[in-house]
N, C-alpha and C positions, 0 to 999 in steps of 0.2 A: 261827348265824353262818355264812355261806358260805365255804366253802374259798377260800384265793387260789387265784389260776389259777397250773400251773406252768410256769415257762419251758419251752421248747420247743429243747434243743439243737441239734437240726436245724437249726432256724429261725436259732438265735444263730452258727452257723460258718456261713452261708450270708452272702455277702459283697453290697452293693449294687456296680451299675454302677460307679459313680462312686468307690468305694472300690476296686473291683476294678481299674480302669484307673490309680488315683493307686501301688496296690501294684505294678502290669505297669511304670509310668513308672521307679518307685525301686528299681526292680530291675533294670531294664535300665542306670539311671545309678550302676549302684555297681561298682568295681573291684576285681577277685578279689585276692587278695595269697596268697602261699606263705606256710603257718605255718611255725613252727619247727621244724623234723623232732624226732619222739620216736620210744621204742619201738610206739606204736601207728596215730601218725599222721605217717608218712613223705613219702607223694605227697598229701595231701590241704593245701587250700586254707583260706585262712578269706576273713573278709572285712576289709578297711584299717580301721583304727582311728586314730584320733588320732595325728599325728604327736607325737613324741616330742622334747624341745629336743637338742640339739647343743653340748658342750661343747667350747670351743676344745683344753683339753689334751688333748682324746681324740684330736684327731687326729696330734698327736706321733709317734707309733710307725707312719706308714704309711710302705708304701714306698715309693723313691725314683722306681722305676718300674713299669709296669700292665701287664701283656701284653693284647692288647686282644681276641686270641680266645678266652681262658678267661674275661675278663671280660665279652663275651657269654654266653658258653655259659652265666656262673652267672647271669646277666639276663635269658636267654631265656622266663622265665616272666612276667615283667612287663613284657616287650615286647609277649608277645602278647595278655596281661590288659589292656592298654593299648587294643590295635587291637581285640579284641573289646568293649573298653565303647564306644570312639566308633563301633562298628558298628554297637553295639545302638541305641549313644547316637538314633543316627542313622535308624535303622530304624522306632524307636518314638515319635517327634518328634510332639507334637501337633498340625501344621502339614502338613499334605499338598506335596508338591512343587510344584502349580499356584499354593497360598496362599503362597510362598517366593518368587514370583518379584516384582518392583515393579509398580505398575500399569498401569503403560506399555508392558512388557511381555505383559502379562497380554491371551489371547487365547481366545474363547470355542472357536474348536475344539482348541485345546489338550487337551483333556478326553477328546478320540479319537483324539488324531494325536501319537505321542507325538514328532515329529520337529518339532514346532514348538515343544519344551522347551530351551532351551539344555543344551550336553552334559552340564556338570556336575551337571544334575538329570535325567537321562535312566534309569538305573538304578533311582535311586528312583520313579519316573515308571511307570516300568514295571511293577514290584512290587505299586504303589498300583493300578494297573488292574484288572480284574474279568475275570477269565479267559472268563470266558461271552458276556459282552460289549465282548470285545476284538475288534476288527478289524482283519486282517491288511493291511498295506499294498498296493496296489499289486497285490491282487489280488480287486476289487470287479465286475470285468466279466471277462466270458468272453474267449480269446484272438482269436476270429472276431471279435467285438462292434469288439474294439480293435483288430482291426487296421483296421475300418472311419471309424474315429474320426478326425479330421480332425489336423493338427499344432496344437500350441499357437498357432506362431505364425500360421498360417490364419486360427483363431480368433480372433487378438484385432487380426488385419486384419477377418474379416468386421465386429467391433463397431463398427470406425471408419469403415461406409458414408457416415452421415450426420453425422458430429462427426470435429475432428481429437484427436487424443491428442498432449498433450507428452511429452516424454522421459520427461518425472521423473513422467508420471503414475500408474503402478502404486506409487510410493512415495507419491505425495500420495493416493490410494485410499483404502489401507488406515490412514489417518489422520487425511482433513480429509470432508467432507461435499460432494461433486461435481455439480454442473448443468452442462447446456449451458447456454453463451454464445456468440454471436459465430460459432457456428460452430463452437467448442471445445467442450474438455469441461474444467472449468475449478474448480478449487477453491474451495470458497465460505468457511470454516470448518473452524477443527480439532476433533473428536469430544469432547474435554478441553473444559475449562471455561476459559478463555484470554482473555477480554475485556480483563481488567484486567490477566490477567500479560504480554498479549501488546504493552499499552500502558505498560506499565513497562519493558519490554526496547524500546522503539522511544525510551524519552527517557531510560535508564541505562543500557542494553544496548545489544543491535543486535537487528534483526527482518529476515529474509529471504523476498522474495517470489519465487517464479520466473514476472517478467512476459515469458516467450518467446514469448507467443501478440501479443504489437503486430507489426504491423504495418510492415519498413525497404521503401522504396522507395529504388531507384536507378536516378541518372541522371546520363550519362556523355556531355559535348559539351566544347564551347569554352565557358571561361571568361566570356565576355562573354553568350553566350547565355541560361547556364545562371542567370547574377544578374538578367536579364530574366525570366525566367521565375519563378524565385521572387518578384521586386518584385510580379509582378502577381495574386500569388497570396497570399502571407501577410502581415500584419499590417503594416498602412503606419506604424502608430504603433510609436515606440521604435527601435530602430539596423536596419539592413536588413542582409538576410540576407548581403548581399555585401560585409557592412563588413570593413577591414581583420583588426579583432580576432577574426571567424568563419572570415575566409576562408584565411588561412592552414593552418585545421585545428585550431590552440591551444586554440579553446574550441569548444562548441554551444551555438546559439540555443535559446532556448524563446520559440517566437511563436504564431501560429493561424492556419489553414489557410482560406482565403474562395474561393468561387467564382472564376472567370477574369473579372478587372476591377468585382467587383460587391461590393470594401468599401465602405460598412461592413456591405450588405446581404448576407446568405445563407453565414453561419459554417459551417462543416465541421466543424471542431476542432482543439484545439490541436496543439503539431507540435515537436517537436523537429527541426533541420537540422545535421547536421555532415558537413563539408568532411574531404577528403580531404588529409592534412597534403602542403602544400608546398613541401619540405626545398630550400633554398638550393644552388645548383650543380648542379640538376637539370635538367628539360627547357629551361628559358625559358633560360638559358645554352648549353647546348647549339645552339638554335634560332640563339644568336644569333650564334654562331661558326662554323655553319656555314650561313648566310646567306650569300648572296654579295651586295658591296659592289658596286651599280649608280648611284655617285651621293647612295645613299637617306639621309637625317637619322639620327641617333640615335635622335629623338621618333617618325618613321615607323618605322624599323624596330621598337622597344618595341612600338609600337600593333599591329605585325603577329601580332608574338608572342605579344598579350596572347589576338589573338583564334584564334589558331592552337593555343594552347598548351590540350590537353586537361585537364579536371579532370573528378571524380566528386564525385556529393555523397549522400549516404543521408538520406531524410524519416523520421522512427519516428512512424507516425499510427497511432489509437487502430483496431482491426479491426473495430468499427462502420461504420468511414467509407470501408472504404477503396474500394470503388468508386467514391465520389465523389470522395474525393482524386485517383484514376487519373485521373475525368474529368477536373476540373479542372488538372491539370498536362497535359493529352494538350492539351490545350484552347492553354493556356498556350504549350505548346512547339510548336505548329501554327502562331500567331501570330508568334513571335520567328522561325521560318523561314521564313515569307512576308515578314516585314520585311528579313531580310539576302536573301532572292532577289530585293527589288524594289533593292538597291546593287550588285548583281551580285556576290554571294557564297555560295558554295557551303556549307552546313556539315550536320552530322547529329549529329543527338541519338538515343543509346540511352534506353532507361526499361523498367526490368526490377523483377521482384517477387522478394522477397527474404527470402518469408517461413518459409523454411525452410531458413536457409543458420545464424539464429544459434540462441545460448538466450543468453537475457538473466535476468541474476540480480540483484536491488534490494537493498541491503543497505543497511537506516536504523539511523541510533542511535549516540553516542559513541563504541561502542566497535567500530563498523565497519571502520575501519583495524588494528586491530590483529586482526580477523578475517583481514583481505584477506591482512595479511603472513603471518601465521602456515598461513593451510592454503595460500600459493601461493609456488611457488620461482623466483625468474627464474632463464635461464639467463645464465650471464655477459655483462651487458651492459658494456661502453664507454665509455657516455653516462655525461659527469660529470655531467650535469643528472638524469639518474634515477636513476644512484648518491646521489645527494644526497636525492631524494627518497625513496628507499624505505630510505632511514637514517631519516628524518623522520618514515614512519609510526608508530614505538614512541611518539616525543613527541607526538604528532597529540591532542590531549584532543577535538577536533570537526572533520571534514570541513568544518563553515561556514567555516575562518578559512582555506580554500582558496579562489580565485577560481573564482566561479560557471561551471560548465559544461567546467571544467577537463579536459583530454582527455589522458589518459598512455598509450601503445601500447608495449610490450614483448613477449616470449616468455616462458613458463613451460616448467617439465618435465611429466611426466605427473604430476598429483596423487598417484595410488594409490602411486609410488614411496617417497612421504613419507607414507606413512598409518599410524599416525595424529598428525596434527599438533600443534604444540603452539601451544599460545595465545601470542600474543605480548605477554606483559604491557608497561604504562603506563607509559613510564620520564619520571621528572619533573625538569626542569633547576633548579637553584635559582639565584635569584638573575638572570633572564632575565626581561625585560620582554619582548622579541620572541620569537610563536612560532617554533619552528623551521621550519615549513613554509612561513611567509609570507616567506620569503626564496626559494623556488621558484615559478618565475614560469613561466606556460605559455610554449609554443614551439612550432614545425613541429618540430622535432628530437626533443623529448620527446613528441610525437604520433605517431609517427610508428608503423606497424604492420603487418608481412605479412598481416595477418587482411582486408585491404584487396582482396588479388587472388582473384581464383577460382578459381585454377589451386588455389594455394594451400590454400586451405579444400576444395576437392575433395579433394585429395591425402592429408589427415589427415581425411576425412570418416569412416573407421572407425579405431578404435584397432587398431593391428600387434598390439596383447596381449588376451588376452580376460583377466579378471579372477584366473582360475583358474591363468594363466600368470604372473602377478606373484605369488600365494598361493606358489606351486611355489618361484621366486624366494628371498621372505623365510622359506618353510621349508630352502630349503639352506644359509642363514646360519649360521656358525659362533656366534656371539651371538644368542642369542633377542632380537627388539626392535629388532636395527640397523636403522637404515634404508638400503633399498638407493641403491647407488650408479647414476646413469645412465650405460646405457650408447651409445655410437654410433647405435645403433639402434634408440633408444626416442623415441616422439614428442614434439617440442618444439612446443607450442599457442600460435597468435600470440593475443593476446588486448587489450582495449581496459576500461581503463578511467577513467570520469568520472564526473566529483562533480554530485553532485544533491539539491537542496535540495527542500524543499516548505515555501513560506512566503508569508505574502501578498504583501507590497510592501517595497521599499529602505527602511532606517532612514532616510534621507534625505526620500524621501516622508512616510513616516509620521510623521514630526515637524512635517507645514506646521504650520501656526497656522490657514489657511481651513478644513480640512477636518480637524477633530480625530474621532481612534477614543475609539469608546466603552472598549474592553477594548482589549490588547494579547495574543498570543496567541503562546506556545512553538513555534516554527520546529524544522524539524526537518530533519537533514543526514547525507549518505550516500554511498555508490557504488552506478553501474550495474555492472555488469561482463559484456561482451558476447564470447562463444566462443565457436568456430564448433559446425556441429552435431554430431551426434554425441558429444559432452563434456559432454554434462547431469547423468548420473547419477554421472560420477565427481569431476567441481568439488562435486555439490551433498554427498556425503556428505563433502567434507572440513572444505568450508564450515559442516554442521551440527554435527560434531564438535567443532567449537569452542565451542560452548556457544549458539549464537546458536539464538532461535527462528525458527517459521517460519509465516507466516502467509498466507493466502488473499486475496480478492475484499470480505469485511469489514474484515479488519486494513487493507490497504492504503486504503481509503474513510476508517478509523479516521483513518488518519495526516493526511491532505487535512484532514478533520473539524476534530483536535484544533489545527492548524497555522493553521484561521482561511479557510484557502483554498478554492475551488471544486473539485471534484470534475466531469471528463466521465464518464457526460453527465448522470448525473442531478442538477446544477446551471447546467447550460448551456441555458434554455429559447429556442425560436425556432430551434434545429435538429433536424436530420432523426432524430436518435441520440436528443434528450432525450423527440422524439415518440412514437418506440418505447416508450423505457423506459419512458413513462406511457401508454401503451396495455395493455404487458403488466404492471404492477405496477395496473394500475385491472381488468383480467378479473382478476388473482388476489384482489386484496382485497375486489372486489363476489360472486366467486365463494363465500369467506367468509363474508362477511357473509350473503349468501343460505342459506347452510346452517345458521344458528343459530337459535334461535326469535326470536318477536319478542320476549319479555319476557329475551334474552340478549343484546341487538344494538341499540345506539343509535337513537335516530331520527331523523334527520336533518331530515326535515319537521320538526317539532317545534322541531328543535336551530335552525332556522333556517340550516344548510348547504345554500347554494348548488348548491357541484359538490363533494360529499363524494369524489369517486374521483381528478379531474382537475383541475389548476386553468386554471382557464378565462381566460387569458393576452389573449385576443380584447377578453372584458366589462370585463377592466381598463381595458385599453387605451382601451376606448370605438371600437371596429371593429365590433363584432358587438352584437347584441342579448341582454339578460340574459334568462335563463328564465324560466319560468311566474313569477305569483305566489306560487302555491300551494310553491313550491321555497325560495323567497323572508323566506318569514313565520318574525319570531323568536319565540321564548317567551316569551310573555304581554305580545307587540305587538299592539295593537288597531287602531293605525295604521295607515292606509291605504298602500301604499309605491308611489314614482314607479314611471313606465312604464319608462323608460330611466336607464341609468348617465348621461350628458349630461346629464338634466334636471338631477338629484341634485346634480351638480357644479355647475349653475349657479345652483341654489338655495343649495349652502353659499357661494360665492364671494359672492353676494349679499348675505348675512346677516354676510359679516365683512366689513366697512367699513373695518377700517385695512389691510387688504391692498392691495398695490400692482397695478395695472393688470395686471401680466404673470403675477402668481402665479393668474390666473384660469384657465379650463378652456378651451381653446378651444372656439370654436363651430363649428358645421358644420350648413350647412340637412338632410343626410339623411346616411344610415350606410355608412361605406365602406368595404363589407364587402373590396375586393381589397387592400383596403391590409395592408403587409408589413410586420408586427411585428418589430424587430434589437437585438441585444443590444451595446451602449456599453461596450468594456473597453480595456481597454490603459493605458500607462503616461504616457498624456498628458492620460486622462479627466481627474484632478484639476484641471489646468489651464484646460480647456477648462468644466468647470462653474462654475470660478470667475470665468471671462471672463464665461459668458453670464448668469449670475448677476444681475450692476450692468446688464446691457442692458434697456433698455426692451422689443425684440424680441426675446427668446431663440430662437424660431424661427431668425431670418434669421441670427444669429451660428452657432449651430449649424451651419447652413448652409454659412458662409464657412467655417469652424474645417476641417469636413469635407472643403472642395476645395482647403484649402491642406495638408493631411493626404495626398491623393491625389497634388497637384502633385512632394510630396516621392520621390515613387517615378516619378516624371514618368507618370502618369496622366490621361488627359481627366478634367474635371468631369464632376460629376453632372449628369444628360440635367434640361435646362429644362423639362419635363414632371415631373420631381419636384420639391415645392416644399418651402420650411423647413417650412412645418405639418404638413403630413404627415408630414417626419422627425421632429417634434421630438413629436409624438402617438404617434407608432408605438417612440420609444424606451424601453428596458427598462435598471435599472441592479442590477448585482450589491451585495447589501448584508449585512453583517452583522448579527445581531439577537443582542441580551446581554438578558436580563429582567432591572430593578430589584429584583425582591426575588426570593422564593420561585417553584417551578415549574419546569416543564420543557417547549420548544414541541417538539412534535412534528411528524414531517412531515405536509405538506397543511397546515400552521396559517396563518390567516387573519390578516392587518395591517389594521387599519384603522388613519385617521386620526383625531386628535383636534380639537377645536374651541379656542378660545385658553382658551374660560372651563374646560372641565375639565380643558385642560392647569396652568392654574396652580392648580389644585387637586391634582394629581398633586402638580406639583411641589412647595408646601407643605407635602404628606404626609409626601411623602421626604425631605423638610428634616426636620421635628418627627421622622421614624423617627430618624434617624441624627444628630441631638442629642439623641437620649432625653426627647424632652417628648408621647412616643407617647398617654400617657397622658392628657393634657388632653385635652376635649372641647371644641374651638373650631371644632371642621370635621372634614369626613368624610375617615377614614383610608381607607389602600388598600386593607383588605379592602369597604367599602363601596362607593369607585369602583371595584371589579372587578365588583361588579351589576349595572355598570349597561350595558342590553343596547346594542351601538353598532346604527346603521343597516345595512340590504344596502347600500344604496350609499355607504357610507363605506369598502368594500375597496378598500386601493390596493396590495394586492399577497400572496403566495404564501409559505409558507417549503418553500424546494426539500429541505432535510435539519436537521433539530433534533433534537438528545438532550441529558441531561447529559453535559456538558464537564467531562472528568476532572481537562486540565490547568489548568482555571479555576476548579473546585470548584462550579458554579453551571451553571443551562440555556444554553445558546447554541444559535444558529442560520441557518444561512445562506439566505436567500431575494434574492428580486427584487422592484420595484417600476417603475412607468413615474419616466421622466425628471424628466418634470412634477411628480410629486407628490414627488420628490426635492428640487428646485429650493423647493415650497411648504411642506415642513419645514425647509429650512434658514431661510427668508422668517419661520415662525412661528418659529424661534428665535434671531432675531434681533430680533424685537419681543417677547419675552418675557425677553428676555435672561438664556437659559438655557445662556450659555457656549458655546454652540454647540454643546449635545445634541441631536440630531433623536430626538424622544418621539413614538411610536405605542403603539398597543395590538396584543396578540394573544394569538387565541381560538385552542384546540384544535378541530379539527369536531367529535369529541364531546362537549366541553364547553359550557358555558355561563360560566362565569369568563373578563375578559377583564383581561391583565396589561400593567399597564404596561414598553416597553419602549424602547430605546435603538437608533439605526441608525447604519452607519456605513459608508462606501463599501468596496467591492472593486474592485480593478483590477491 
């Protein structure tokens, strides 16, 4: 029988890793205690053992009083057993200093630099480094090298040759994901995972953008001039730029910016106009008192006034356009001063560019007012009507229940004196039907703002303190924490803000009964808040200290998205901006697509897509010619397919018999390729389709609609050389698109139309779905009718942006369609009488499923 093996003592006191490091841990977390002194062990320690209970009469016999230096001296040993275990505690932490810090903070050259550690982990930060390869700061280059080396700020002038830098961009850097745009260098996205957290702070919270890079024009004449020239420029539909309620300064328009006399054809973009406030007892008073009295009327002398009396007015257009905008107003105010020099009057218009005077900061989300108050301080203002207001922010639960376009100008102190701010929480009135704010009505007097002159904004263009001199400041505070007080000579910042909504259309509208929505969609309300330059980086960090996020060139698309509304310009097709966009988003996605293999990358041939990169806006229309065949052909179509989009349409118009004369396709003997495709928006579209609707002619109505639309701005008609057909072929209409059940359309997705006979079999499905008689087999359900492949020429239109819709729980999407086939869904749903749902389908391009869907106008 074989001997056992013997243990191996060596072996058995030889400790693993992991036990060795658990005994290093429990030894560094244990606390020495002084024993009891005896004869042998006097100065020696032991280790703490179990506390011991405490009985109350023991403490009877103490004394009355402690002297408090002897009673150190005999605690001095477990003072400092104290400081040396949380030393050790601390020294021997399983957590290195860089794994200590939150994620947010956490920076990968952290790991060499040990000055990018906040202070209080800096010691241990340094300990944990590796002596060998440590690298001493700031001494990486030779002294010759460096003093060759150009200044910082040299540098980060050469990088901005070809792009401009905003203020706040070294902070949006090192945070969000950066491209040029526009000419900028401009925040696309923050690094963090933020989709959803960044859409729940924009509908619970607040979400802040810094849109500094749009675009303010100014232009500076006579009043009467100056409403000429807007008339003939922005949006004839809805109140004109020179109405009462604009011009005073109270609120700002939101319109859209058209060539010089060429609505409804050749859109710019949309435009924000605000008026320079008006204050009562000012110039036009002035004017009139010291007028001298030659005989003249009351009525004349006003009129003199009106047109003598200077105003200014600032444009904010989107920095795609703005060369065109420049034209188009140069254009504009070249005309109105050849009109007043053929009356024999003298006048002059300034117009100056104005793109680097503010920073403009967007603040969405319920709890954006209580942002605003909390990081900004007015300085003592007078105005009962502001005192009133900026009481009202705390009760404010939504910016919405402020009147639209709302303009409030006031003074601030320097932010950084109040840093760091405090939130100004939601106080809630009980027992108040009326909110508080809705009893603040705008005014010239509540708009009113020095950030208006240039003297002005020159003057405080650099902060009097650098950052380091206000630090100095709140360190000679006898109270750690106070906040400094302003003094005489600290900058007061005039600043301007107004309420800004993103939403589709007036509850009012939205309710007709002629033109019902499919979905209804969460609106969403906020402040701009616009300060001269220079004050980007110190508003934006008091602003983000309040807990708000902050988001990029997605979030802010997010917000348009989830809100139901159009997006410039990648929803605005038929202008110059939306051409771009889909020029450079077609190189980068065919660029893609070409680098994958083919068994990685749809096929389009196949797929039976059209124009997989662009949509082809032209072939809708029926202006242009569709592409090959071969581009054409669906999946497992054996069918022959028409030459032309024309034919198509006059083959389906054929074959439905109960359709009425007008919902047919117009004809045309040959293709008119110059003809100029215009997008139909504004807040009188509803009206006007429901007029031409009942017409036998929609063409000619359309027609009229339009030059009494123009007369309104006192415009000539449209040139007798352009005829209704022409406009009424070449119209395009903003639409929303909701899918019936399951799915999601993405952009580039394809609409067609349906025929009456698969419409009511849609419709049938969706009944039997949503009574639960899914299960019977009487007729084919909608995953069946999704098989089924539609024609190429059944496209009657584009989705300009689709994703899942967070705040709908379900796909949506906003695309286009021509007029006409607008006009011939409402037509089929009113002979199918389907409530007046307009039912299409729509195909992903690399799909082949097509899903039934719902439209519903945008304007």
């Amino acid at each position: 029988m074989p001997t056992k093996r013997q243990t191996d003592n060596r072996a058995s006191e030889e400790l693993s890793g992991r036990e060795r490091k658990k005994q290093k841990t429990a030894l560094a977390r244990t606390i020495a205690v002084q024993s009891t002194p005896g004869p042998s062990n006097a100065n020696e320690s032991a280790v703490a053992g179990p506390s011991k209970s405490v009985r109350f009469g023991s403490m009877q016999g103490l004394p009355g009083a402690l002297d408090v230096e002897r009673f150190a001296e005999a605690r001095a040993f477990e003072i400092n057993a104290m400081q040396e275990a949380m030393q050790n505690a601390r020294s021997n932490a399983t957590q290195r200093a860089w794994q200590q810090l939150p994620r947010h903070l956490r920076r990968r050259a952290a790991s060499h630099d040990v000055r990018r550690v906040p202070l209080r982990l800096r010691d241990k930060a340094r300990a944990e480094m590796d002596t060998a390869k440590r690298k001493a700061p700031g001494h990486s280059m030779p002294k010759k090298s460096k003093q060759n080396q150009p200044k910082r700020t040299v540098q980060l002038l050469r990088r901005q040759k070809d792009k401009t830098w905003l203020e706040t961009h070294i902070w949006h850097a090192k945070r969000m994901h950066m491209d040029n745009m526009w000419g900028y260098r401009l925040a696309v996205t923050p690094t963090e995972k933020s989709f959803r957290p960044s859409h729940r702070a924009s509908v619970h919270g607040s979400i802040l953008h810094d849109a500094s890079y749009f675009a303010t024009i100014e232009i500076k004449g006579p009043e009467d001039i100056l409403r000429s020239i807007l008339d003939q420029c922005c949006d004839c539909q809805g109140p004109s730029p020179g109405a009462k309620r604009f011009l005073t300064g109270a609120r700002a328009l939101e319109s859209c910016l058209y060539d010089y006399n060429a609505y409804p054809h050749r859109l710019i973009a949309p435009v924000t106009v605000m008026w320079q406030a008006d204050v009562p007892n000012n110039n036009q008073e002035n004017a009139a008192t010291n007028e001298p009295g030659k005989g003249k009327g009351k009525e004349k002398a006003a009129s003199s006034n009106l047109q003598q009396n200077t105003r200014v007015v600032w444009l904010r257009v989107h920095p795609a356009v703005l060369a065109d905008a420049h034209r188009s107003l140069r254009v504009a105010a070249s005309f109105a001063l050849n009109s007043a020099k053929q009356v024999g009057r003298t006048a002059e218009v300034e117009m100056a560019d104005l793109r680097d005077h503010f920073n403009v900061f967007e603040i969405m989300g319920p709890k954006a007012s209580q942002v605003i108050k909390g990081a900004l301080k007015p300085v003592d203002d007078k105005r009962a009507d502001f005192q009133k207001f900026w009481a009202s922010l705390s009760r404010l639960q939504s910016a919405g229940s402020l009147p639209r376009g709302m303009v409030i100008g006031f003074t601030v102190h320097d932010p950084r004196l109040s840093f760091p701010p405090k939130n100004a929480k939601l106080e809630t009135a009980e027992g108040k039907t009326l909110s508080p704010a809705s009893t603040v009505f705008p005014s010239a007097a509540l708009a009113e703002s020095r950030i208006w002159d240039e003297e002005t904004r020159l003057a405080i263009r650099k902060p009097r303190y650098k950052k380091k001199d206000i630090d100095q400041r709140r360190a000679n505070n006898l109270v750690p924490g106070t906040p400094l007080k302003a003094e005489r000579k600290d900058d007061r910042i005039p600043v301007i803000l107004m309420q800004r909504s993103v939403e589709t259309t007036a509850p009012a509208q939205s309710a007709s009964s002629t033109l019902p929505r499919a979905r209804t969609t969460n609106a969403l309300h906020g402040w701009t808040l616009i300060i001269p330059q220079g004050w980007g980086m110190p508003f934006l960090s008091s602003l983000i200290y309040t807990g708000t996020r902050v988001g990029g060139q997605r979030e802010r698309q997010t917000q348009a998205f989830e809100a139901g509304c159009a997006y410039f310009p990648r929803d605005f097709p038929t202008t110059e901006a939306y051409e771009e966009y889909a020029e450079d988003r077609a190189a980068d996605e065919e660029e893609t697509w070409e680098r994958k293999p083919p068994a990685k990358r749809p096929n389009y041939e196949k797929l039976g897509t059209r124009s997989p990169w662009k949509a082809d806006w032209d072939v809708v229309l029926g202006i242009a010619r569709p592409p090959s065949a071969k581009d054409t052909v669906n999946a497992g179509d054996e069918d022959d397919l028409l030459d032309t989009q024309r034919e198509v349409e006059m083959t389906d118009a054929t074959e439905d018999a109960a359709a009425p004369p007008s919902a047919a396709a117009p004809q045309a003997a040959a293709w008119d390729v110059a003809a100029e495709p215009w997008l139909l928006r504004g807040s009188d579209v509803p009206a006007i389709i429901a007029d031409i609707s009942s017409m036998l002619n929609p063409s000619a109505g359309l027609l009229m609609h339009l030059n009494q639309i123009r007369a309104k701005r006192k415009l000539d008609p449209l040139p007798a050389s352009m005829r209704g057909e022409d406009l009424f072929r070449t119209a395009l209409v903003q639409v929303g698109v909701s899918l019936c059940g399951r799915g999601r359309p993405d952009d580039l997705a394809i609409i067609y139309r349906i025929n009456d006979d698969e419409a009511r079999k849609w419709i049938t499905a969706e009944a039997r779905k949503k009574s639960g008689l899914a299960l019977l087999h009487d007729g084919p359900d909608d995953t069946e009718l999704s098989q089924i492949s539609p024609s190429a020429g059944g496209i009657i239109g584009y989705v300009t942006t689709g994703s899942f819709s967070l705040s709908l729980g379900e796909g949506h999407a906003t695309g286009a369609i021509p007029l006409r086939q607008y006009l011939e869904l409402r037509q089929q749903a009113q002979r199918l009488r389907n409530d007046g749902k307009l039912l299409v389908k729509v195909r992903n391009r690399d799909e082949t499923i097509c899903r039934a869907a719902l439209v519903d106008l945008l304007y």
